[in-house]
C-alpha angles and dihedrals in degrees: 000000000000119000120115129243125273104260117192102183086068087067101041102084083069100073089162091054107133102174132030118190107190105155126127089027101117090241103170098181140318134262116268098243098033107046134142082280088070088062087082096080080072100079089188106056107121104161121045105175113180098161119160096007113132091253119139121218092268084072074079091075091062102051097038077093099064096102100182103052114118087170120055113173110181119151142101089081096181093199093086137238105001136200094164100130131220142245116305083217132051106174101177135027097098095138101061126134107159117043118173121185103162137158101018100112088230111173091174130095102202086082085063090048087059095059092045091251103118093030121091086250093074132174107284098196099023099140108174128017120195106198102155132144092024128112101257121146135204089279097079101072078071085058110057110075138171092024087144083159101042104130094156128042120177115179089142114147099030127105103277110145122182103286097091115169114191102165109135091022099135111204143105124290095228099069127093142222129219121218099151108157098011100135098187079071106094083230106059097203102039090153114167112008116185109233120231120174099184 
């Protein structure tokens, strides 16, 4: 497979960089001493977006350190279905508000520990989450817990069928979740559904 390593060292110099758009760009992987953890060192990066790269959900594990991201855009993953799991420990990323995964197949919710989401440490300003076209059942609105922010949830195209248990699902009730095209559903369009947790 061609495609070329993740250097951090190339980005740096630019200790003003806000957003770095990086998808569609065949990155395979990063260097060991110069990964996505390294963009920390840039205190003003808002915006990482790595879409369709060929980077696996470990690549989780790197950019958990970027402390000052509110807007995080991985998906596309090209290597098909995926369980590898995540991080046990995602020390930054306290700040952020956007979070896209999207496209892994991912069934396990380990990947969600290592961002914080199915832990009780939640993600305090998390405002909108993008989980489609994974493997994901009913069980993971259990999982994600603390989201007192949460206004958008996409798990559309996963594998949620109508036993959807939400106790202990702490968010507001005027959000809304999007499970547009899961068939397992006994509605097969339940677009936007509002969330109530009372």
């Amino acid at each position: 497979m061609y495609g070329w390593n993740f250097n951090a060292s190339l980005f740096l110099p630019f200790k003003s960089l806000q957003v770095l758009i990086l998808s569609q760009n065949y990155i395979t992987g990063w260097t060991k001493i110069e990964g996505f953890d390294k963009l920390s060192h840039l205190t003003n990066l808002k915006v990482l977006d790595l879409q369709h790269n060929y980077l696996h959900p470990s690549v989780l594990s790197s950019v958990c350190w970027i402390s000052s991201l509110e807007v995080l855009r991985l998906g596309g993953f090209t290597g098909g279905p995926t369980t590898g799991k995540g991080s046990a420990k995602c020390p930054g990323l306290s700040n952020l508000r956007v979070l896209l995964l999207e496209g892994y197949g991912i069934n396990d919710i380990s990947v969600l520990s290592a961002l914080g989401l199915a832990t009780h440490i939640g993600r305090k300003n998390l405002e909108k989450l993008y989980l489609s076209e994974n493997s994901f059942n009913s069980n993971i609105f259990s999982s994600l817990k603390d989201l007192p922010s949460l206004t958008h949830l996409d798990l559309s195209y996963n594998e949620i069928d109508e036993n959807i248990e939400m106790s202990g699902l702490l968010i507001s009730p005027f959000n809304h979740i999007l499970l547009h095209y899961d068939f397992n559903c006994t509605t097969e369009h339940l677009n936007y559904l509002p969330i109530s947790n009372t």
